[in-house]
DSSP file (Angstrom, degrees, kcal/mol; ACC not computed):
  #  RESIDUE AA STRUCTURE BP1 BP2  ACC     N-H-->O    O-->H-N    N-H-->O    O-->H-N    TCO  KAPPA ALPHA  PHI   PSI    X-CA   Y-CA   Z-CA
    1    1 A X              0   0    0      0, 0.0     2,-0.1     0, 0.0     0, 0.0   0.000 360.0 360.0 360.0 134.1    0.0    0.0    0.0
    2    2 A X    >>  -     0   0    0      1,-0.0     4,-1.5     0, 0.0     3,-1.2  -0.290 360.0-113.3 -75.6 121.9    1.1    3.3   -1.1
    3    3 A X  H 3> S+     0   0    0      1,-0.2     4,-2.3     2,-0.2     3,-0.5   0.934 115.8  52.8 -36.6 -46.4    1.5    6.4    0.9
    4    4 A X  H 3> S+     0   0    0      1,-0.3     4,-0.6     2,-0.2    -1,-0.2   0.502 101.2  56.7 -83.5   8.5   -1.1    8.0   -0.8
    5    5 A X  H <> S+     0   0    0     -3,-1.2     4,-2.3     2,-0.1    -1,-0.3   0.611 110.4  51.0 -97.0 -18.0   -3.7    5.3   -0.4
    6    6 A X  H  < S+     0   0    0     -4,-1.5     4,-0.3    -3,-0.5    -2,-0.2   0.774  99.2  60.2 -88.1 -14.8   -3.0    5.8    3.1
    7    7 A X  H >X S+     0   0    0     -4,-2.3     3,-1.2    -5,-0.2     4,-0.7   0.912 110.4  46.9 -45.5 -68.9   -3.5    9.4    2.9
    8    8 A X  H >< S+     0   0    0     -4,-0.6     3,-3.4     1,-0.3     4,-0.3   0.897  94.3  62.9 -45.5 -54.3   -6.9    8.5    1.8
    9    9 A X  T 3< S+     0   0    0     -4,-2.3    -1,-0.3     1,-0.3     3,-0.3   0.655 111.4  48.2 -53.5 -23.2   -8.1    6.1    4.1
   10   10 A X  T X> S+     0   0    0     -3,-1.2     4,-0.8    -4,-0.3     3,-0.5   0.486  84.8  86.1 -72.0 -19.5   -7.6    9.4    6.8
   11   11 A X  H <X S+     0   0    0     -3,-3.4     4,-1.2    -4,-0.7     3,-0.5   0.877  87.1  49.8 -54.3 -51.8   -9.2   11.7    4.7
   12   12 A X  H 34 S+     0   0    0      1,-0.3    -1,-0.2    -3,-0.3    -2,-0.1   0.667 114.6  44.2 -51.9 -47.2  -12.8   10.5    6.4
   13   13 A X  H X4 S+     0   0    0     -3,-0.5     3,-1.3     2,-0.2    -1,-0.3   0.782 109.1  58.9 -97.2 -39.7  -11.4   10.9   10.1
   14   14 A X  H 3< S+     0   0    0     -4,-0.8    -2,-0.2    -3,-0.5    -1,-0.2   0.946  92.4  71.9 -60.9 -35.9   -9.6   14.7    9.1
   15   15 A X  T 3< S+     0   0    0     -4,-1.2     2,-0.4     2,-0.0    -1,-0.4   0.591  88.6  91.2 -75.4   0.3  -13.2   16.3    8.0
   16   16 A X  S <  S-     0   0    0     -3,-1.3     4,-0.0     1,-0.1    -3,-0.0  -0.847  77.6-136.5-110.3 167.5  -14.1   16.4   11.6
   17   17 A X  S    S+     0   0    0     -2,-0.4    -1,-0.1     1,-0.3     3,-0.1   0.826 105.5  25.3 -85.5 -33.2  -13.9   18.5   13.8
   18   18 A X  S    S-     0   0    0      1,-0.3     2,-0.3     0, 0.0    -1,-0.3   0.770 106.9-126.1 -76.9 -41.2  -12.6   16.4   17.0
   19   19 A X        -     0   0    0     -7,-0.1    -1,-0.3    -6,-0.1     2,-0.2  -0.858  43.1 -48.8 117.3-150.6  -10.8   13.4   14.4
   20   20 A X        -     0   0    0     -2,-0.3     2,-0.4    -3,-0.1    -7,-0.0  -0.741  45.5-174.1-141.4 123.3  -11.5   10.0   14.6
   21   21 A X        +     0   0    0     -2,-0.2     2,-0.3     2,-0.1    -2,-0.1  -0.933  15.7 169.5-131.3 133.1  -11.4    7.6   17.8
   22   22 A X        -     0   0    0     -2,-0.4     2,-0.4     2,-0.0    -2,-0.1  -0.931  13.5-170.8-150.4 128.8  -11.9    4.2   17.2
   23   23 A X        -     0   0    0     -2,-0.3     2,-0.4     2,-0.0    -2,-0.1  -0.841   8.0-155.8-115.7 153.1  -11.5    1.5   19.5
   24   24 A X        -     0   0    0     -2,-0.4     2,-0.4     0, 0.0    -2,-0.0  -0.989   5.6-168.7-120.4 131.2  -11.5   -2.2   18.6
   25   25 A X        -     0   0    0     -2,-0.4     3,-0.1     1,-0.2     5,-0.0  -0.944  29.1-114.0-141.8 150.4  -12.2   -4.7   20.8
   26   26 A X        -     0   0    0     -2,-0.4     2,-0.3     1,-0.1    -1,-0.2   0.373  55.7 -82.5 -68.6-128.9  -11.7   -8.5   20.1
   27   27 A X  S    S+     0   0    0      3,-0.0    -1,-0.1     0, 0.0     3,-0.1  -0.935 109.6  12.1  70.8 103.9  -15.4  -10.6   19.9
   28   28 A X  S    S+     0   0    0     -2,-0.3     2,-0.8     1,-0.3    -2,-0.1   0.518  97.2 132.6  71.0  13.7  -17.0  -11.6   23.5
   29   29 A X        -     0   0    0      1,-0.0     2,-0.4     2,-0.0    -1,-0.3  -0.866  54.5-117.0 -99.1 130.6  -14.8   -9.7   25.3
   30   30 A X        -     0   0    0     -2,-0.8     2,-0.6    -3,-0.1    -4,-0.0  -0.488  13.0-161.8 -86.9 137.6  -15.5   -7.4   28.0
   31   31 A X        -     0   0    0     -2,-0.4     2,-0.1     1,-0.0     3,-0.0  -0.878  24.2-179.3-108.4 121.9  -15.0   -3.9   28.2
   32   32 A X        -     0   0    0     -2,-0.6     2,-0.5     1,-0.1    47,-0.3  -0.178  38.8 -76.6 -98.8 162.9  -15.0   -2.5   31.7
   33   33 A X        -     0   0    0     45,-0.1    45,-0.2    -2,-0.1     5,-0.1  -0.702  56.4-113.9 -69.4 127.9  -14.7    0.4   33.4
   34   34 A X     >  -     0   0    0     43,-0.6     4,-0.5    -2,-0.5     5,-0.1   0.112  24.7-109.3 -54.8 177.7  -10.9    1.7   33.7
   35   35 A X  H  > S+     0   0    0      2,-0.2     4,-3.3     3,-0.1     3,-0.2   0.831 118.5  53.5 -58.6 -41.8   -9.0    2.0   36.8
   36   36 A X  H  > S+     0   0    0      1,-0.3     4,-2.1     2,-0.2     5,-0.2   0.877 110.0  48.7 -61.1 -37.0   -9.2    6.1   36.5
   37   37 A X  H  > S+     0   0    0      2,-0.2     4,-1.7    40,-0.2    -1,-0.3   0.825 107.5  54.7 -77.7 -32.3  -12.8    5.9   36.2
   38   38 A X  H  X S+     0   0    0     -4,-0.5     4,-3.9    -3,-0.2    -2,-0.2   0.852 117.7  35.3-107.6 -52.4  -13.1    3.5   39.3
   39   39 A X  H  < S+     0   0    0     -4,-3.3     4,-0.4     2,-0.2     5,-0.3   0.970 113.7  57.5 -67.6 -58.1  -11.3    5.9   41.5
   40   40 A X  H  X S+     0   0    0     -4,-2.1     4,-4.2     1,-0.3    31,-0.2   0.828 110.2  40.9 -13.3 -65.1  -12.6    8.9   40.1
   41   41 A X  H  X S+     0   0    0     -4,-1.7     4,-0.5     2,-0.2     5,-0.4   0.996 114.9  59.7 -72.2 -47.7  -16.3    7.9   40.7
   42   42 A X  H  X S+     0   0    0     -4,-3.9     4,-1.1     1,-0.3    -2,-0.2   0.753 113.7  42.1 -31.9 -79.8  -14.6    6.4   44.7
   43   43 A X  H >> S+     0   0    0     -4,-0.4     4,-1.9     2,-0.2     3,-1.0   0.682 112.5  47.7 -28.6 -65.3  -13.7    9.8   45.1
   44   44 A X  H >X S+     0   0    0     -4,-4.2     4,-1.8    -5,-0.3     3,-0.5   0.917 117.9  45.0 -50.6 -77.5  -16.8   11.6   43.8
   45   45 A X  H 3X S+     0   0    0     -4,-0.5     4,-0.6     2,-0.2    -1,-0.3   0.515 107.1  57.2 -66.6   4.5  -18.8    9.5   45.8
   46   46 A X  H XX S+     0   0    0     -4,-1.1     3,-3.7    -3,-1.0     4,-0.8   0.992 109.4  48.4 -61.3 -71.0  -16.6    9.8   49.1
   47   47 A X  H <X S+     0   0    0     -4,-1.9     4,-1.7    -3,-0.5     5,-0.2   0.662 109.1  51.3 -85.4 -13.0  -17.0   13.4   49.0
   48   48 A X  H 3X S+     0   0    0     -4,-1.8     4,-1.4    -5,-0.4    -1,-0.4   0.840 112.5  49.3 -66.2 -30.9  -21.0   13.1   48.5
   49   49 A X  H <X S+     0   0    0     -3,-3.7     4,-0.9    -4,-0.6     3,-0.3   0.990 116.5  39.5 -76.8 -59.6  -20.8   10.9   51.4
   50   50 A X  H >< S+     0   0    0     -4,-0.8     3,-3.2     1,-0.3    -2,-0.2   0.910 113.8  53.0 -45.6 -75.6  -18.7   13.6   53.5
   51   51 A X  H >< S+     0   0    0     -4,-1.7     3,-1.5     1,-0.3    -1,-0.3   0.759 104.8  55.4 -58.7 -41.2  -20.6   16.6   52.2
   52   52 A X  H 3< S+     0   0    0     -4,-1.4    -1,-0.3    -3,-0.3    -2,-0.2   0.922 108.7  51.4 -59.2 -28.8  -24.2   14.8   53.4
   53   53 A X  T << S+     0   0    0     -3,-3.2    -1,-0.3    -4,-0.9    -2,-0.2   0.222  86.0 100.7 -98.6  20.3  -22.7   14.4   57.2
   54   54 A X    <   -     0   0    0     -3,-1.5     3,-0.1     2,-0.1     0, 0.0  -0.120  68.7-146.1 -87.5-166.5  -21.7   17.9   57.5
   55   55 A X  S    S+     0   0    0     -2,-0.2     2,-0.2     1,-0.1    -1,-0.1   0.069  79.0  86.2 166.9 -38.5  -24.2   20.2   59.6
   56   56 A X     >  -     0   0    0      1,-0.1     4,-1.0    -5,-0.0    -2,-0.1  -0.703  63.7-159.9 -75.8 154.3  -23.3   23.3   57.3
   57   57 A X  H  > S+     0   0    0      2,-0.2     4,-1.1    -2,-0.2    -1,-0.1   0.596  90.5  63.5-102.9 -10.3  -25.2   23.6   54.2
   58   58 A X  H  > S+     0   0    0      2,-0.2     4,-1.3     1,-0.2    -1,-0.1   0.850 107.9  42.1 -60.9 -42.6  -22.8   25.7   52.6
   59   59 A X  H >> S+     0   0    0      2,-0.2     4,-2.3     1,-0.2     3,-0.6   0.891 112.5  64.0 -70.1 -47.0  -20.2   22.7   52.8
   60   60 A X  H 3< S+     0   0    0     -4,-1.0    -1,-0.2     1,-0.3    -2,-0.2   0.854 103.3  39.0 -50.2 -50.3  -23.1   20.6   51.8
   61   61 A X  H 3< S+     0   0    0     -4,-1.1    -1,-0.3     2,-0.2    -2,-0.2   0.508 110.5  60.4 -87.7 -28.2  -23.7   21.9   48.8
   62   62 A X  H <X S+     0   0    0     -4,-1.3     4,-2.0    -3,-0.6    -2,-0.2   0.650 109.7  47.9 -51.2 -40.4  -19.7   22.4   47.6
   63   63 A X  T  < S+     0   0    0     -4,-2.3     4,-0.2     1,-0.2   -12,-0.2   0.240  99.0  59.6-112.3  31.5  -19.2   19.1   47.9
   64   64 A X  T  4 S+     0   0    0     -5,-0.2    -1,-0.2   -13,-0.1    -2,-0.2   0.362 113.6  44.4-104.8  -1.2  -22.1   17.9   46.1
   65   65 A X  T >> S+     0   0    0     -3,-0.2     4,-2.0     2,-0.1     3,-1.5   0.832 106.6  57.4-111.9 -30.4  -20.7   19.7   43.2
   66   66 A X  H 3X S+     0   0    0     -4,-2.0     4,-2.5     1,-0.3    -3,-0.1   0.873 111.4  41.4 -18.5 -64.3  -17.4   18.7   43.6
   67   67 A X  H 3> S+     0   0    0     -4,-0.2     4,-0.6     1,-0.2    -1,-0.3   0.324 103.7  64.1 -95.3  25.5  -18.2   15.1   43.4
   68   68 A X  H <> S+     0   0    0     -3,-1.5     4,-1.0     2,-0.1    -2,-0.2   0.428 107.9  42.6 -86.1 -19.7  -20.3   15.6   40.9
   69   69 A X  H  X S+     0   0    0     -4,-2.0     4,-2.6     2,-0.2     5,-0.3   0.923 113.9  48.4 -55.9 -80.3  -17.3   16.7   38.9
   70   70 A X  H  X S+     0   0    0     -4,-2.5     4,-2.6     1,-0.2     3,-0.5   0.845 118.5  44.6 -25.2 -65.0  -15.1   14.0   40.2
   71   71 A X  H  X S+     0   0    0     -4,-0.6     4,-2.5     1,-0.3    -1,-0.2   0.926 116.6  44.0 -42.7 -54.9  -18.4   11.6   39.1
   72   72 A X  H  X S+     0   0    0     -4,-1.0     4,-0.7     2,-0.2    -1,-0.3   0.944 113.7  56.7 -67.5 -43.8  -18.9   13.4   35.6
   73   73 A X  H  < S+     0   0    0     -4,-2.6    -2,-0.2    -3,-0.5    -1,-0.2   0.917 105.4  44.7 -28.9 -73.8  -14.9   13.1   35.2
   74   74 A X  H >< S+     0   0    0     -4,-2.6     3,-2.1    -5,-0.3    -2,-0.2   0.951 106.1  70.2 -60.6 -48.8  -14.6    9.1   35.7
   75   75 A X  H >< S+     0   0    0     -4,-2.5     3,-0.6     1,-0.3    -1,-0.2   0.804  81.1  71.6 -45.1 -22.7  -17.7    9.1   33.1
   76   76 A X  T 3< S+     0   0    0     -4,-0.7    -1,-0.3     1,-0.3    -2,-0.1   0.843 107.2  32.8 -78.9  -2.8  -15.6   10.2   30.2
   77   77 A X  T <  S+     0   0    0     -3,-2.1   -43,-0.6    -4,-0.1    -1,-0.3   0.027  95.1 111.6-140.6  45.4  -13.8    6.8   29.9
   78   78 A X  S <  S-     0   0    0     -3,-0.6   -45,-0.1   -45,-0.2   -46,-0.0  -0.860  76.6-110.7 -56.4 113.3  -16.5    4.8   31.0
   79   79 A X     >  -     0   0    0    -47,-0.3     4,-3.1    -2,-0.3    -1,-0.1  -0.230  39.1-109.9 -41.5 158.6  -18.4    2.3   28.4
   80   80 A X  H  > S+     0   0    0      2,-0.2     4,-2.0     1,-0.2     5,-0.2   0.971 115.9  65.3 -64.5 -66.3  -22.0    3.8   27.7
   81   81 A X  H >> S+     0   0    0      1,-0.2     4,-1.4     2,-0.2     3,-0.5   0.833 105.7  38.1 -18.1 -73.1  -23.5    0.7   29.7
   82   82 A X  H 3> S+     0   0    0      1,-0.2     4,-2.7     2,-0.2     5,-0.4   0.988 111.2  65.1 -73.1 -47.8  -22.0    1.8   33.2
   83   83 A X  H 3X S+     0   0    0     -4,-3.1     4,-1.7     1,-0.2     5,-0.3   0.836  99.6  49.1 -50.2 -28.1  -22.6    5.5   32.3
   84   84 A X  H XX S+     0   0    0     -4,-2.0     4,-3.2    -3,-0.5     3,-0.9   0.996 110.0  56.4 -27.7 -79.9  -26.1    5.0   32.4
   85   85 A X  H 3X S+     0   0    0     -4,-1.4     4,-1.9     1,-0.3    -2,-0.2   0.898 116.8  29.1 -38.8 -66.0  -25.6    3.4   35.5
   86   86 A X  H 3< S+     0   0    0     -4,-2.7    -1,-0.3     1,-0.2    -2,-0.2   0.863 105.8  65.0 -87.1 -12.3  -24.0    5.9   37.2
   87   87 A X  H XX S+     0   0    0     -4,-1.7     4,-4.3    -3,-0.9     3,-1.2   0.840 105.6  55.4 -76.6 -41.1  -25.3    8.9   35.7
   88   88 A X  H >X S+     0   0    0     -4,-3.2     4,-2.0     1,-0.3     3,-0.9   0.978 109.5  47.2 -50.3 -72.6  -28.7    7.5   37.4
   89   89 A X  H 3< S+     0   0    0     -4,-1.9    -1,-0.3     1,-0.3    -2,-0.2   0.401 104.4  56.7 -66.9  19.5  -27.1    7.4   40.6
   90   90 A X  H <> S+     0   0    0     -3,-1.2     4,-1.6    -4,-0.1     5,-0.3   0.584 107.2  53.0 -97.2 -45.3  -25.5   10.7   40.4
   91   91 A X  H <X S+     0   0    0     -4,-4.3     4,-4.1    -3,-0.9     5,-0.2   0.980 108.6  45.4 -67.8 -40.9  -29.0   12.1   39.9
   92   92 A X  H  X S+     0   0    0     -4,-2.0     4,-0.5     1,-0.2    -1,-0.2   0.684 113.0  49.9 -73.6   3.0  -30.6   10.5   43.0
   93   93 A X  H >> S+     0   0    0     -3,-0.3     3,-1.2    -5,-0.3     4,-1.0   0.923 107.0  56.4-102.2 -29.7  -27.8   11.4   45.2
   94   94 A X  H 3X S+     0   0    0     -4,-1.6     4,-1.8     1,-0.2    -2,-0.2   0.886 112.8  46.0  13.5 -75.0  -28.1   15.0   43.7
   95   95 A X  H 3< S+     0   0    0     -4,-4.1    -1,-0.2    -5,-0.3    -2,-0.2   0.819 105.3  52.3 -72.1 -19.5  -31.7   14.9   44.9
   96   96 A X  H <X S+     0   0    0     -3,-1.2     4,-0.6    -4,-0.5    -1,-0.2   0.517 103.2  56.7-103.3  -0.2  -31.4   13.7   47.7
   97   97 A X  H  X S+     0   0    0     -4,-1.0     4,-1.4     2,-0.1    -2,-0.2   0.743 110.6  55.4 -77.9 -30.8  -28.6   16.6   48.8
   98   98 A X  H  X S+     0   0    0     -4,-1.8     4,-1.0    -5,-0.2    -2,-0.2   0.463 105.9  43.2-104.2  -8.1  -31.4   19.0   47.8
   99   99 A X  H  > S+     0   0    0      2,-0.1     4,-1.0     3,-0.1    -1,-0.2   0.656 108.7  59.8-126.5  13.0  -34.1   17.7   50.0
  100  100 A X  H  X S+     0   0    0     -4,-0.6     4,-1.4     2,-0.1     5,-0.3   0.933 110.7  45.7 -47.1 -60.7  -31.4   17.5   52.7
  101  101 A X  H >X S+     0   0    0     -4,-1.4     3,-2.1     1,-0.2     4,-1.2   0.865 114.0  43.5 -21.2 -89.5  -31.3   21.2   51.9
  102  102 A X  H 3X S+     0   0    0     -4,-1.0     4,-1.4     1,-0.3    -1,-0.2   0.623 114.4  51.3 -82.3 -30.6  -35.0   21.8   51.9
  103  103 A X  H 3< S+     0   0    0     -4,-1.0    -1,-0.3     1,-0.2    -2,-0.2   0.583 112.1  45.6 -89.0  -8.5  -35.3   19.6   55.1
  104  104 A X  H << S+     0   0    0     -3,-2.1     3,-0.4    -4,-1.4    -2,-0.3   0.525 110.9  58.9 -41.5 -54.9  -32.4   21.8   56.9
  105  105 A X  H  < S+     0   0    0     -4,-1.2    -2,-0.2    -5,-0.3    -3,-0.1   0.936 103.2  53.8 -59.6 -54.3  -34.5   24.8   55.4
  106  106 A X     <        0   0    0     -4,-1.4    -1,-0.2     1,-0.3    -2,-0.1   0.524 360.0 360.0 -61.8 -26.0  -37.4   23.6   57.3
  107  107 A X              0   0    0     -3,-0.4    -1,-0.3     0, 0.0    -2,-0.1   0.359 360.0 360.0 -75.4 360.0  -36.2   23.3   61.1
């Protein structure tokens, strides 16, 4: 094969604006979350954990976006499957930091 047939085959992947990512993965094998993503989302949800057992609401509310970074973070090299997965539980612990709030509000 020719430089310039290999030229070509790239053309496809140059017209856009980000390039090309293509992973290949063998037939019946499973693709898992990575190691980065595993801590990541430990992390996020330690500091969700933290931030609910605080007594300020200011702190409450810092670290529910904090580890909703961390959480949203580990999701970028996450299969689609587990993001699902976790994106769900990133909303209910979300919600339930905001009717901490309201129930805080309320005393």
């Amino acid at each position: 094969m020719s430089l310039a047939q290999k030229q070509s085959d790239l053309q496809p992947c140059s017209n856009r604006p980000f390039g090309c990512h293509i992973t290949v993965v063998a037939p019946g094998k499973d693709v898992g979350p990575t190691k980065t993503s595993l801590v990541l989302w430990a992390i996020g949800f330690s500091v969700f954990w933290i931030g609910v057992r605080l007594d300020e609401e200011v702190l409450l509310i810092v670290a529910a976006i904090v580890g909703s970074a961390f959480i949203l973070w580990g999701l970028v090299s996450a299969p689609m499957a587990i993001q699902l997965v976790i994106e769900i539980s990133l909303i209910v612990a979300l919600f339930s930091v905001c009717m901490t709030c309201v129930k805080r509000g309320l005393k």
